[in-house]
C-alpha positions as CSV (number, residue, x, y, z in Angstrom):
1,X,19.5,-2.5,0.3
2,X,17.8,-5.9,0.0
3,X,14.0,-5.9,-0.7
4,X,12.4,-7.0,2.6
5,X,8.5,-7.9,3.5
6,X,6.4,-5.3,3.2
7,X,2.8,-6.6,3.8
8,X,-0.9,-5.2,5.1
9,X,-3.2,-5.6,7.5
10,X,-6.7,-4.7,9.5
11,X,-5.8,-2.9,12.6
12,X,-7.9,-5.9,13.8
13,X,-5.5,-8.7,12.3
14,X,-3.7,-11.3,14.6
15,X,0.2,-10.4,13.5
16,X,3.1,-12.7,13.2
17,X,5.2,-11.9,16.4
18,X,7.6,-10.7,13.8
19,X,5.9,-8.1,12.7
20,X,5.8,-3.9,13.2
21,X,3.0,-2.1,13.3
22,X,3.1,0.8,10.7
23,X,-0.2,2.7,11.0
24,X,-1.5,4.3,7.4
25,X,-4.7,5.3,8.7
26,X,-6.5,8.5,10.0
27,X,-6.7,7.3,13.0
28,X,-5.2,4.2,15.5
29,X,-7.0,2.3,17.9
30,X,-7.6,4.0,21.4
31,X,-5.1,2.8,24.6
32,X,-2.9,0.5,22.3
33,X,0.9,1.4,21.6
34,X,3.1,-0.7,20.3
35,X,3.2,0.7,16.4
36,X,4.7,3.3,14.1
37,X,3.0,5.8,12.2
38,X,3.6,6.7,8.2
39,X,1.9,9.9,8.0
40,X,2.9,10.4,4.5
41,X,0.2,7.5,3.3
42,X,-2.9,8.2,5.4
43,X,-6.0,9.1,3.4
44,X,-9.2,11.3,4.0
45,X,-12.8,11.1,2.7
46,X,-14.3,11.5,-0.7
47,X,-16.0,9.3,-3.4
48,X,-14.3,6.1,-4.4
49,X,-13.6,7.1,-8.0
50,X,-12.2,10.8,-6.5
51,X,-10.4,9.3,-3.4
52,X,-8.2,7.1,-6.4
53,X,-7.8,10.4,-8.1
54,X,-6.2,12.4,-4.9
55,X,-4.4,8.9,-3.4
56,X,-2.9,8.5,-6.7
57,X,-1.7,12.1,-6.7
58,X,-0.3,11.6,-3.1
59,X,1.9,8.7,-4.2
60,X,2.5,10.4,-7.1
61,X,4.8,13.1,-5.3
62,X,6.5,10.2,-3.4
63,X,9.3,7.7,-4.1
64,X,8.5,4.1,-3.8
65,X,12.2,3.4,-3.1
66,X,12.2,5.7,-0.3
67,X,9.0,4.7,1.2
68,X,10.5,1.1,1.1
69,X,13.4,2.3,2.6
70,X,11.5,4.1,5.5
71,X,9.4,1.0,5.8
72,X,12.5,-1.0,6.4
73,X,14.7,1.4,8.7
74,X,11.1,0.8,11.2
75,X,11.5,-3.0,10.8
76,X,12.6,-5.8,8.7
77,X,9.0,-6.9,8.7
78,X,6.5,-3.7,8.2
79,X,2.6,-4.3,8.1
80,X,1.0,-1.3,7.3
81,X,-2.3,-1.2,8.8
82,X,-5.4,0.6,8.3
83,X,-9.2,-0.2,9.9
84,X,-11.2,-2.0,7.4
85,X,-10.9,-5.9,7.1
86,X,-10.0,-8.5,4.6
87,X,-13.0,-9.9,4.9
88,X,-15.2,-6.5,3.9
89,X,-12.2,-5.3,1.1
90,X,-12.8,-9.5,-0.7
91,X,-16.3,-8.5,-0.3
92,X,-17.3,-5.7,-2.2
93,X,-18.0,-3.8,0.7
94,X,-15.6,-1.6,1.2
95,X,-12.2,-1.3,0.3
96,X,-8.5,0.0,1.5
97,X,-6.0,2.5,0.9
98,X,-3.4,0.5,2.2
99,X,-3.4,-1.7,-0.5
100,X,-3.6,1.2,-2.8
101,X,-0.2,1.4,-1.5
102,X,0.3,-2.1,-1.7
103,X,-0.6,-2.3,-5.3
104,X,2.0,1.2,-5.7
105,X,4.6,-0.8,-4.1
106,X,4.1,-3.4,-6.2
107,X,3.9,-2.1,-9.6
108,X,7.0,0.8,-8.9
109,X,9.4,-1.6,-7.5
110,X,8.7,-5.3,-8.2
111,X,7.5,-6.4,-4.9
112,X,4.9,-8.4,-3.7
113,X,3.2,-6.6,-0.4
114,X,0.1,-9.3,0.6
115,X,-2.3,-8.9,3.4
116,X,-1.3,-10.7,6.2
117,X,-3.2,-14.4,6.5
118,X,-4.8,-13.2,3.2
119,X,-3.1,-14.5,-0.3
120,X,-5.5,-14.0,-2.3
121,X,-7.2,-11.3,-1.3
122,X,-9.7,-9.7,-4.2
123,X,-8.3,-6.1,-3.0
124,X,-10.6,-4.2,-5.4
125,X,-13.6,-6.0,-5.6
126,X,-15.8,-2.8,-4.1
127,X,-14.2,-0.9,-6.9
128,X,-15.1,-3.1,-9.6
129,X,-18.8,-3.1,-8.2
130,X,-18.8,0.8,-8.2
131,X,-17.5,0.3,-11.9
132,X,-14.2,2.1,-10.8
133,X,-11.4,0.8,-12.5
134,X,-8.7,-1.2,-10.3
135,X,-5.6,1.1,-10.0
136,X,-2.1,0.5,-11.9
137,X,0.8,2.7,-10.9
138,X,2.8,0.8,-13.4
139,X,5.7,3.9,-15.3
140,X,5.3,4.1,-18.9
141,X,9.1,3.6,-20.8
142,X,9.0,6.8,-21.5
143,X,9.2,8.0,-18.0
144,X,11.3,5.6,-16.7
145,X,14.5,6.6,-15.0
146,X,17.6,6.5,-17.5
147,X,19.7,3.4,-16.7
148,X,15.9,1.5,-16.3
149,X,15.6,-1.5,-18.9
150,X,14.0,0.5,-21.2
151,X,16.4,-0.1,-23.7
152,X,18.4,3.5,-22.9
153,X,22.5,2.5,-23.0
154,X,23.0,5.8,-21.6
155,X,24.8,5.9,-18.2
């Protein structure tokens, strides 16, 4: 299956007509339909440094593939959304676990997932001011799947 668009977005966030709606937060905005829901990627509250700790081990037990694919079977063009804004995450005042997922997505399968009107969006600049590391969800060679170019000629 081809790698499609997979980007992110406030809840907030003028969309491309294009676009789904794929909602990765705890909660959605009140009287507005129109989207999807990935319950597997919402979050819940605790200290920056231990809410990267729990995430992580939440995307840990899931495959980026399949979440890709899941993505895509909604729509060609899947924004997942969550409530705080581009704006606050290039800040330092907050951040996002959607691009937690973004970055996942990213460093598991190669693909780039931006937020929507936002190119260069500073994702984890609240991290960095909490002295948090940024997150890398990058597999080590040893881990990687046999048939991965990790130099294994085994089929």
């Amino acid at each position: 299956m081809p790698m499609s668009l997979i980007s992110t977005a406030s809840w907030r966030a003028a969309l491309p007509a294009s676009a789904t709606r794929i909602g990765v937060s705890s909660g959605t905005p009140r009287g507005t339909g129109g989207y999807r829901r990935l319950r597997a990627l919402e979050p819940g509250p605790v200290t920056p440094a231990r809410y990267l700790e729990l995430y992580s081990e939440i995307l840990s037990r899931l495959d980026p593939a399949e979440i890709h694919d899941r993505l895509i079977t909604l729509s060609d063009n899947p924004v997942l959304l969550c409530w705080e804004t581009a704006s606050d995450c290039h800040s330092g005042r907050t951040f996002c676990h959607r691009h937690l997922v973004a970055q996942w997505l990213e460093d598991r399968l190669g693909i780039d997932v931006p937020e929507v009107g936002h190119p260069k969006l500073d994702r984890f600049a609240f991290l960095r001011a909490q002295a948090v590391a940024a997150p890398t969800y990058q597999i080590s060679a040893s881990r990687r799947p046999i048939g991965c170019d990790n130099g294994d000629t085994r089929t």
